[in-house]
C-alpha positions in Angstrom: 0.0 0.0 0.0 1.8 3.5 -0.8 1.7 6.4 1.1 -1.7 8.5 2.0 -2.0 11.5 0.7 -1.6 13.5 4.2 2.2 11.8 4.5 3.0 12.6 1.2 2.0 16.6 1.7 3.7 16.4 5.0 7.0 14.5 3.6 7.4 17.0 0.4 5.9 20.3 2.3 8.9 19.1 5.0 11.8 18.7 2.4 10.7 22.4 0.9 10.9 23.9 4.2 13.8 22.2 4.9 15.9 23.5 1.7 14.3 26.9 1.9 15.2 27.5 5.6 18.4 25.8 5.3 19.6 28.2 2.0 18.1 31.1 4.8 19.9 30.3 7.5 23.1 29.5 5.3 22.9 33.3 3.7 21.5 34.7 7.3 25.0 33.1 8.6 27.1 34.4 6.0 26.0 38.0 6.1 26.0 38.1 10.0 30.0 37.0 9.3 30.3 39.6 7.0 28.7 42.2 9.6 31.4 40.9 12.2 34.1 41.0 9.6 33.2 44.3 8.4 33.4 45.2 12.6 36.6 43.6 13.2 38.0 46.1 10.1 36.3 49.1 11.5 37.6 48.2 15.5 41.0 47.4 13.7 41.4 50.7 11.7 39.8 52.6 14.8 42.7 51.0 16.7 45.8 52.1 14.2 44.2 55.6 14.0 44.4 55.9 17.6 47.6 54.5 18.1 49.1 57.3 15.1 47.1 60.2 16.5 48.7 58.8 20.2 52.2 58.6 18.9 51.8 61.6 16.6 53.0 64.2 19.4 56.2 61.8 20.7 57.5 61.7 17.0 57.6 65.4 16.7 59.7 65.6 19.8 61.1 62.6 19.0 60.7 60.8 21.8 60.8 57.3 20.6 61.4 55.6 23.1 57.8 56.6 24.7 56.5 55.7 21.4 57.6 52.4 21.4 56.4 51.8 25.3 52.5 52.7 24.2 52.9 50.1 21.0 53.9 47.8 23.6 51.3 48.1 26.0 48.6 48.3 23.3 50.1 44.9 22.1 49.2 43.8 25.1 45.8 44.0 25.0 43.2 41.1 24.5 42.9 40.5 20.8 45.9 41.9 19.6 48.3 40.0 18.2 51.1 42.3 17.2 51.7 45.5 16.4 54.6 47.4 14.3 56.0 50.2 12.4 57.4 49.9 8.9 58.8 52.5 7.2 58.9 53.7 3.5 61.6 51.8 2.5 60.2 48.4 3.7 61.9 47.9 6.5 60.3 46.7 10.1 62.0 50.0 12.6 59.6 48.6 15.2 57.1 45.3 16.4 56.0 43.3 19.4 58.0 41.2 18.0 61.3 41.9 18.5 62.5 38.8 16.2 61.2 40.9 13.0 62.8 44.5 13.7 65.3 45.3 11.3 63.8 43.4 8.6 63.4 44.4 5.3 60.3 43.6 3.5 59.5 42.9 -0.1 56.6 44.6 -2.6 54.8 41.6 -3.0 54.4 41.0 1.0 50.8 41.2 2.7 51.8 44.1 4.1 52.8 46.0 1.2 51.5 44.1 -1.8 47.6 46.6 -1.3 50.1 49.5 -1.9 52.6 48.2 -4.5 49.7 46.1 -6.2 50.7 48.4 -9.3 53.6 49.7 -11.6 53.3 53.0 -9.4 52.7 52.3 -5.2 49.4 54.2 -4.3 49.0 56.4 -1.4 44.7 56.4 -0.7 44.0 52.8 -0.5 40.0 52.5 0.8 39.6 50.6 4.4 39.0 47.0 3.4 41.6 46.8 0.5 44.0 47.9 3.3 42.4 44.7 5.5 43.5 41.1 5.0 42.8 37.5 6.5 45.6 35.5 8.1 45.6 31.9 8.7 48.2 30.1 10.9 49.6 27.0 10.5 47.6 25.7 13.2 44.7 27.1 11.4 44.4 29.9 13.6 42.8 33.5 11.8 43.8 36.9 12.2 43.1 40.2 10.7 45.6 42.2 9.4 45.1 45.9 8.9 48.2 48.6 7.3 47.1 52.2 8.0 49.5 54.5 6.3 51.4 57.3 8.0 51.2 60.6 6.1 53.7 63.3 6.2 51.8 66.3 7.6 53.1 70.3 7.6 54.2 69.7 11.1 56.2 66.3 10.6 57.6 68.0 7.6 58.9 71.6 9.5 60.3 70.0 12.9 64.0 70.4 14.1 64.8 66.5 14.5 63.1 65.2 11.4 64.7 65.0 8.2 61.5 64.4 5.8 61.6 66.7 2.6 58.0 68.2 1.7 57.7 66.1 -0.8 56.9 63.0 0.4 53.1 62.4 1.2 54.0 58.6 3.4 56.6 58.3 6.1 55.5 55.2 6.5 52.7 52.1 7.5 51.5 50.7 11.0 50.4 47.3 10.5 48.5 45.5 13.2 47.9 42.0 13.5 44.2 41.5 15.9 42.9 37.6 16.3 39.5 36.8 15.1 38.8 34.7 17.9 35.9 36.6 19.4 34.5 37.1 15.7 34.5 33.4 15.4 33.3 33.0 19.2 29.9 35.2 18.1 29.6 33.9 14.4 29.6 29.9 16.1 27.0 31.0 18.9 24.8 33.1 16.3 25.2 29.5 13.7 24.0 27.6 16.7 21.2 30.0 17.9 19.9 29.9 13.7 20.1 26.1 13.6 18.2 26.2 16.9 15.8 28.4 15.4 15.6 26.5 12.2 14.8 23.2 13.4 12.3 24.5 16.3 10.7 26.7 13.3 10.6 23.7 10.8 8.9 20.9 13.1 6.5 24.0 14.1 5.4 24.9 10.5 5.5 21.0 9.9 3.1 20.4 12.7 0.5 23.5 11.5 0.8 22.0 7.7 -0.3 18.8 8.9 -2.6 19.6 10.6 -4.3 22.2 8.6 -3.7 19.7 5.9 -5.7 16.8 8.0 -8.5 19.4 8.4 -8.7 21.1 4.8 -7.8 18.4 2.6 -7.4 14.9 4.1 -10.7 14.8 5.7 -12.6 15.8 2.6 -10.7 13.7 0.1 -11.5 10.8 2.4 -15.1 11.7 2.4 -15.2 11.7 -1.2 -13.3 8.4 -1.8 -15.4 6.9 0.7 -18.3 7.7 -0.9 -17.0 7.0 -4.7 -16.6 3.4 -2.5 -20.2 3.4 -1.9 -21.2 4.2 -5.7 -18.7 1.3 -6.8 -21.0 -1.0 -4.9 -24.1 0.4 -5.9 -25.1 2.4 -3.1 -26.6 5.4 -4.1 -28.3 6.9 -1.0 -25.4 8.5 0.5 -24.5 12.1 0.2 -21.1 14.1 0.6 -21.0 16.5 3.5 -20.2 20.1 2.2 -17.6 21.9 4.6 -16.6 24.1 2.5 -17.5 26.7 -0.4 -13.9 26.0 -2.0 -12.7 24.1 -4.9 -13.0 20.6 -2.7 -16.6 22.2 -1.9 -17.5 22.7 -5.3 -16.2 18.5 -6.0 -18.2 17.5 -3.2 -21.3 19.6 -4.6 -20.8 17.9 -8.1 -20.4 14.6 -6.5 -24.1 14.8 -4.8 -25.5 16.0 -8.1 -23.7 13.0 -10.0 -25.0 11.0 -7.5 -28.6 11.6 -7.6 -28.2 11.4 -11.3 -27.2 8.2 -11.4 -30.1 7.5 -9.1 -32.4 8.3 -11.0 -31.3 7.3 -14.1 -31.2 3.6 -12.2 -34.7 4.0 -11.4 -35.6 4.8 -15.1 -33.6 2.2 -16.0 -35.3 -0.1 -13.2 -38.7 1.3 -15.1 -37.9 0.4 -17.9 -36.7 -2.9 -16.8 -39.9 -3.4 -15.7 -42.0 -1.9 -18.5 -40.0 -2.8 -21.2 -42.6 -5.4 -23.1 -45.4 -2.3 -22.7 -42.6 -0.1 -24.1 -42.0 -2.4 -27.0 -45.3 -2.9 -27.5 -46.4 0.6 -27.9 -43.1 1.8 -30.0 -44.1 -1.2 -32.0 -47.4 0.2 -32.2 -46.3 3.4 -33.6 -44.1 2.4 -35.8 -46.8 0.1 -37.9 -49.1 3.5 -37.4 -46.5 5.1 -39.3 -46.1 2.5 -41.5 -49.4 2.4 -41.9 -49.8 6.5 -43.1 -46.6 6.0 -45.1 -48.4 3.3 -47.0 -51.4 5.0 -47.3 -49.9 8.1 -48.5 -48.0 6.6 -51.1 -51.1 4.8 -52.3 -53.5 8.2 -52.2 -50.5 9.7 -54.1 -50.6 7.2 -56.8 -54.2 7.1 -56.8 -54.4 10.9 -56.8 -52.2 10.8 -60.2 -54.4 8.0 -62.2 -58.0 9.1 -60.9 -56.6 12.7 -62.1 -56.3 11.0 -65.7 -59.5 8.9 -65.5 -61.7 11.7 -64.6 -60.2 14.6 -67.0 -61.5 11.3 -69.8 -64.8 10.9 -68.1 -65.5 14.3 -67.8 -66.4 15.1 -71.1 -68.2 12.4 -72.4 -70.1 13.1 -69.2 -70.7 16.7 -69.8 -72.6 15.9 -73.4 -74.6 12.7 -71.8 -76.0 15.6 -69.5 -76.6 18.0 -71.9 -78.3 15.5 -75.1 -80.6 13.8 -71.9 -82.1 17.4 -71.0 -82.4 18.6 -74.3 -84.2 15.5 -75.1 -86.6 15.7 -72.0 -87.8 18.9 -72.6 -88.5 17.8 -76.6 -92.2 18.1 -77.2 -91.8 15.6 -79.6 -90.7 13.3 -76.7 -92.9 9.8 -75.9 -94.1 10.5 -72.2 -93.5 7.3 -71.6 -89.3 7.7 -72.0 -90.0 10.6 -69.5 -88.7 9.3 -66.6 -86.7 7.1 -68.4 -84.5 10.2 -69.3 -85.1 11.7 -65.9 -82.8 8.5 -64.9 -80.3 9.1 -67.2 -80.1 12.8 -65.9 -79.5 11.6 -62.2 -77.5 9.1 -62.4 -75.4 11.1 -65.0 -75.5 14.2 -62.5 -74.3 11.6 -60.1 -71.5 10.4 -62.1 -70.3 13.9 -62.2 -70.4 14.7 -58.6 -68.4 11.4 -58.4 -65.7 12.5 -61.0 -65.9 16.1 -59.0 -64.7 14.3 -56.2 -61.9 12.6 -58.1 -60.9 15.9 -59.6 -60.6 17.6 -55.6 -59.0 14.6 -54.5 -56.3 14.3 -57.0 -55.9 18.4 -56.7 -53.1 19.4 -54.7 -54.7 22.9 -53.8 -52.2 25.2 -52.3 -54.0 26.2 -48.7 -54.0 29.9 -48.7 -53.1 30.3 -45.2 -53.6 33.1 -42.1 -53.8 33.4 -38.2 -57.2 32.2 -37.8 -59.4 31.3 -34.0 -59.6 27.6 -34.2 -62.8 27.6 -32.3 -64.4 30.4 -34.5 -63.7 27.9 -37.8 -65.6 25.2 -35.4 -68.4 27.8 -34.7 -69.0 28.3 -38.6 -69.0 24.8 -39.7 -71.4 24.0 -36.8 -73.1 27.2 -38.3 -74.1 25.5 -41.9 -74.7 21.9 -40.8 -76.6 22.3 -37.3 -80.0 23.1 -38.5 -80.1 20.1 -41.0 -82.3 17.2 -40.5 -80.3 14.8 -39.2 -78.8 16.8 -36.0 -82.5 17.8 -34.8 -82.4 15.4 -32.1 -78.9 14.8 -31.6 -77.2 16.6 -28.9 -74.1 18.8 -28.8 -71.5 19.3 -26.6 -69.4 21.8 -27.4 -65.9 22.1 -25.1 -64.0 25.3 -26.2 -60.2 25.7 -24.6 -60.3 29.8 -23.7 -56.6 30.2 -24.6 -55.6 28.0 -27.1 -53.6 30.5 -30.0 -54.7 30.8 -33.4 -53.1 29.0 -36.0 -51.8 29.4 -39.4 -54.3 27.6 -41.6 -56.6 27.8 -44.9 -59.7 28.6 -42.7 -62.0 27.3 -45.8 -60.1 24.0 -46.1 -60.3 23.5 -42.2 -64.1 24.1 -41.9 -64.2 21.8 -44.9 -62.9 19.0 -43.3 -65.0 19.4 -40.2 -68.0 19.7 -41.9 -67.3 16.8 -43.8 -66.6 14.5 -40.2 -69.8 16.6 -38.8 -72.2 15.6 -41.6 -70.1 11.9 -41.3 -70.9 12.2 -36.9 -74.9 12.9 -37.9 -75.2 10.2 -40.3 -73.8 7.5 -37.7 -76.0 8.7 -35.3 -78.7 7.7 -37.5 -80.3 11.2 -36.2 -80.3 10.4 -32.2 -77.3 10.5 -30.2 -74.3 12.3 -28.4 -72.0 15.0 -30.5 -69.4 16.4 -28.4 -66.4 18.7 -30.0 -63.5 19.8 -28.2 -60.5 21.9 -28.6 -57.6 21.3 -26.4 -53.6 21.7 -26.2 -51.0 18.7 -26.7 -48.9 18.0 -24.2 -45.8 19.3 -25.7 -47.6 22.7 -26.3 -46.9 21.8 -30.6 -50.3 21.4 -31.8 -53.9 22.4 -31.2 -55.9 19.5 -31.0 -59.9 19.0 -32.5 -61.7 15.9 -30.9 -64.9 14.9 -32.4 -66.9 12.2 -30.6 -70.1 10.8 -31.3 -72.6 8.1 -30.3 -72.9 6.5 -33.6 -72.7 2.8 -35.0 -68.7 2.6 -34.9 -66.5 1.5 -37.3 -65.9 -2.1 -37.0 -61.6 -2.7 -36.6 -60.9 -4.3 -39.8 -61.9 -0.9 -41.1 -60.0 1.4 -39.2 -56.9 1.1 -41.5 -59.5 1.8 -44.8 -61.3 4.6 -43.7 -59.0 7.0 -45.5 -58.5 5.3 -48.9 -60.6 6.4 -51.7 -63.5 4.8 -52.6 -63.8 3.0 -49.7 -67.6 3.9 -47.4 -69.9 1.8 -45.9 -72.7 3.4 -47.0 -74.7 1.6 -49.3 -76.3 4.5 -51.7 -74.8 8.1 -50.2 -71.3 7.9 -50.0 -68.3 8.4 -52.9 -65.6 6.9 -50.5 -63.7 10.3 -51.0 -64.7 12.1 -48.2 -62.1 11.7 -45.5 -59.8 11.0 -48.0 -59.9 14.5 -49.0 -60.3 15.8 -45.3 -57.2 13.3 -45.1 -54.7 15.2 -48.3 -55.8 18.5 -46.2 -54.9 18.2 -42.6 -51.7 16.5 -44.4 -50.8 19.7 -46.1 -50.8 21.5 -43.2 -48.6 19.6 -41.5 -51.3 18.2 -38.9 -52.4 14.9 -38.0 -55.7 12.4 -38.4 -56.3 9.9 -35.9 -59.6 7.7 -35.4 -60.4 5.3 -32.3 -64.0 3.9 -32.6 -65.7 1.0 -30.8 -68.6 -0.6 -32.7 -71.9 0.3 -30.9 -70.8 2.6 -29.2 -69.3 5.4 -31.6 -66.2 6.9 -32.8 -63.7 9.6 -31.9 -61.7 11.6 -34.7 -58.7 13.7 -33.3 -57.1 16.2 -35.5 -53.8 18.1 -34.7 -52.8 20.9 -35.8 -49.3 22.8 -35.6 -48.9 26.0 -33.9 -45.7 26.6 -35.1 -43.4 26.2 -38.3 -40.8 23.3 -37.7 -37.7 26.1 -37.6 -39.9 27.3 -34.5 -40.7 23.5 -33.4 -36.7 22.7 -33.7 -35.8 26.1 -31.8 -38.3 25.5 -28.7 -36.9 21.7 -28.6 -33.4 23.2 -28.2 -34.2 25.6 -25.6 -36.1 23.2 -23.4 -33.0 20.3 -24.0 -30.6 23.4 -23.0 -32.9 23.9 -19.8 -33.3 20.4 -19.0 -29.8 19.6 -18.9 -29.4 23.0 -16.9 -31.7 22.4 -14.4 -32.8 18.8 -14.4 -34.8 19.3 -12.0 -37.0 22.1 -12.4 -39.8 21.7 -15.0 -39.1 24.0 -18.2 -41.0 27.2 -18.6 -44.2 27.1 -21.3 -43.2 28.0 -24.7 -44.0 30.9 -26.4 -46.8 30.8 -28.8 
């Protein structure tokens, strides 16, 4: 098993900190020994001024045997190593250490080589140039500082000294001081850092982890616990929210995935359930298509040859008509071929009503469509068939929905079609009976839906899937058969919709659906309610605009 997450954090967040303060306390120690150093070279240079201003009188009087006592005693001091006077020439006229006066010194030596760095020796050398670092053989450091001696207007006019004006340097004190108590400091100021470094370290450690355990660890384990709980098919627990940050916003998307997944189980589970009424009805709608594909494909074919057959009747027709009524109103006529002829006139009058029919079938009239009120079309067909014969005792419902939009239709064609089903309604009822029309709204606010239901005879089932073909009726002497075949081609045209649902003896229902909108519009208001649903799944979507 590897690492959690909450050692790993601690274990890199630990190594950072570690580097970072370690590099800190590394340059921290480093500039704190350059402070000391830089203290040391002041103290030093501090010292040599002192010791020239202190000497400066005693040369002019030339008392150098005083001069030599003070180096003496100021050698003695703690830290000071040695002390001693070199003059222009190189040569050691003076040092604690008697061993060394007399000697000569060359260019390149430490004490001289800041001076004589150069083809010409310079005489204003800055402080630390004039400092150096001296190192023991047993490893021991010392500072070294050369503070020149200048030759002033006094030096230059008194009795005992021999210096012409000329010069500007009589010579150089060096002094030797031991960085002992620099190193002393710098090694309790390391230890005091690394003290500091480590207690800082295992404190900011300690608050990471912590704040770590409480931010992060916690909630990641919440979450994997529950991904655990989804992995075995549990889908009733939730994610506590602690937080409004990014882990908050993960936890939040983790309760909405869950109680997607919920419920897509559950329809899944539905349709486990309800899957042979599912394939039943699907299967159902597809043979109702297949069934309107077929029969428009067979009205169009129809259309095209009863087009043909009834331009050829037509005129023969025509003359029959005309020859049989001039001949009936012959005077020369034998009364008794009277109603012979009268015959020949009706049936032949008949025969063109029939061929009429063929003709407005096979047309493909172009409906001349505007916003028109559904319910006032209904209200004028009712107006031209209600006072006929066969609706005196039947009576009628009428079921108007208040709101339902107008729609974009030929109003003439429409009211065509309904008084063609009206008429259709009275003549099953046989004269007696229930009409009932209502206008209504689809579910999927699309279409405006016309139910007509009556009381009649029925339609027995092996005709349901005839009614619309031409030709076919089952009345013996009235009908052409063309009829709904026409209302059919119409409602088609306008992109609508024709269903029938009848139970023998106990009447028949016609539903007819019309669109409210153009399919642009219908593809448009489909979009906006997919883009809300997957928005907010669960809020219903607003009603679409009409």
């Amino acid at each position: 098993m590897g690492l959690r997450l909450i050692s790993k954090l601690t274990i890199t967040t630990s190594i950072v900190l570690l580097v970072t303060m370690i590099l800190f306390a590394i340059l921290n120690i480093r500039t704190q020994k350059g402070f000391l150093l830089d203290e040391a070279v002041a103290d030093a240079d501090k010292l040599s001024e002192t010791i020239i201003r202190s000497a400066h009188h005693q040369m002019l009087e030339n008392e150098l045997l005083q001069v030599y006592q003070m180096i003496r005693e100021v050698g003695t001091l703690e830290g000071v190593e040695k002390i001693r006077l070199i003059n222009k020439s190189g040569r050691i006229i003076f040092s604690t250490d008697s061993t060394e006066i007399g000697i000569t010194l060359e260019k390149n030596a430490e004490s001289c080589n800041v001076c004589h760095a150069g083809e010409q020796p310079l005489t204003m050398v800055s402080t630390l140039k004039r400092s150096r670092l001296i190192t023991n053989d047993q490893g021991k450091q010392f500072l070294g500082m050369a503070k020149a001696i200048y030759n002033q207007e006094a030096c230059a006019s008194a009795a005992c000294h021999f210096h012409p004006r000329g010069a500007k340097m009589l010579g150089i004190l060096d002094i030797t001081v031991s960085l002992d108590k620099m190193r002393s400091q710098l090694a309790t100021y390391r230890e005091r850092i690394t003290y500091l470094t480590i207690f800082l370290l295992v404190l900011l450690t300690l608050c990471l982890t912590l704040f770590t355990q409480m931010m992060v660890n916690r909630p990641v384990k919440s979450l994997l616990q529950h991904t655990r709980l989804l992995a075995k098919g549990n889908l009733d627990g939730m994610v506590r929210i602690s937080s409004r940050d990014e882990l908050g916003e993960l936890a939040t998307g983790f309760n909405e995935m869950t109680r997607n997944l919920k419920r897509a189980r559950a329809e899944l589970e539905d349709w486990g359930k309800n899957l042979e009424v599912k394939v039943e009805e699907r299967t159902s709608e597809i043979s109702r298509m297949q069934e309107q594909l077929v029969r428009s494909e067979k009205l169009a074919s129809l259309g095209e040859l009863v087009a043909g057959i009834a331009h050829e009747i037509n005129n023969p027709l025509t003359g029959i008509l005309f020859y049989s009524s001039m001949v009936s109103k012959d005077p020369r006529l034998d009364p008794v071929f009277t109603e012979d002829l009268q015959t020949i006139t009706r049936e032949t009058q008949r025969c063109a009503k029939i061929v009429k029919g063929l003709l407005d079938f096979a047309r493909e009239s172009i409906p001349q469509k505007n916003w028109t009120s559904l319910n006032g079309i209904i209200e004028a067909a009712f107006a031209l068939v209600e006072h006929q014969s066969i609706f005196l005792n039947v009576s009628i419902s009428k079921q108007f929905h208040e709101n339902i939009p107008a729609v974009f239709v030929d109003p003439n064609q429409i009211e065509q079609v309904l008084i063609n089903m009206l008429i259709n309604a009275g003549q099953a009822m046989n004269g007696y009976g229930n009409l009932s029309v209502k206008t209504d709204l689809s579910p999927d606010g699309y279409y405006a839906s016309i139910t007509i239901r009556d009381s009649g005879c029925g339609i027995p089932p092996e005709n349901l899937t005839k009614i619309f073909d031409p030709f076919f009726t089952t009345k013996e002497t009235k009908g052409t058969g063309l009829g709904l075949s026409v209302s059919y081609g119409i409602i088609k045209n306008h992109g609508g919709e024709i269903y029938v649902q009848s139970v023998p003896d106990e009447g028949t229902t016609f539903t007819i659906d019309l669109p409210l909108m153009q399919d642009e519009e219908k593809d448009l208001t489909r979009s906006m309610e997919e883009a809300w649903a997957a928005q907010f799944p669960t809020q219903p979507a607003p009603p679409a605009s009409q």
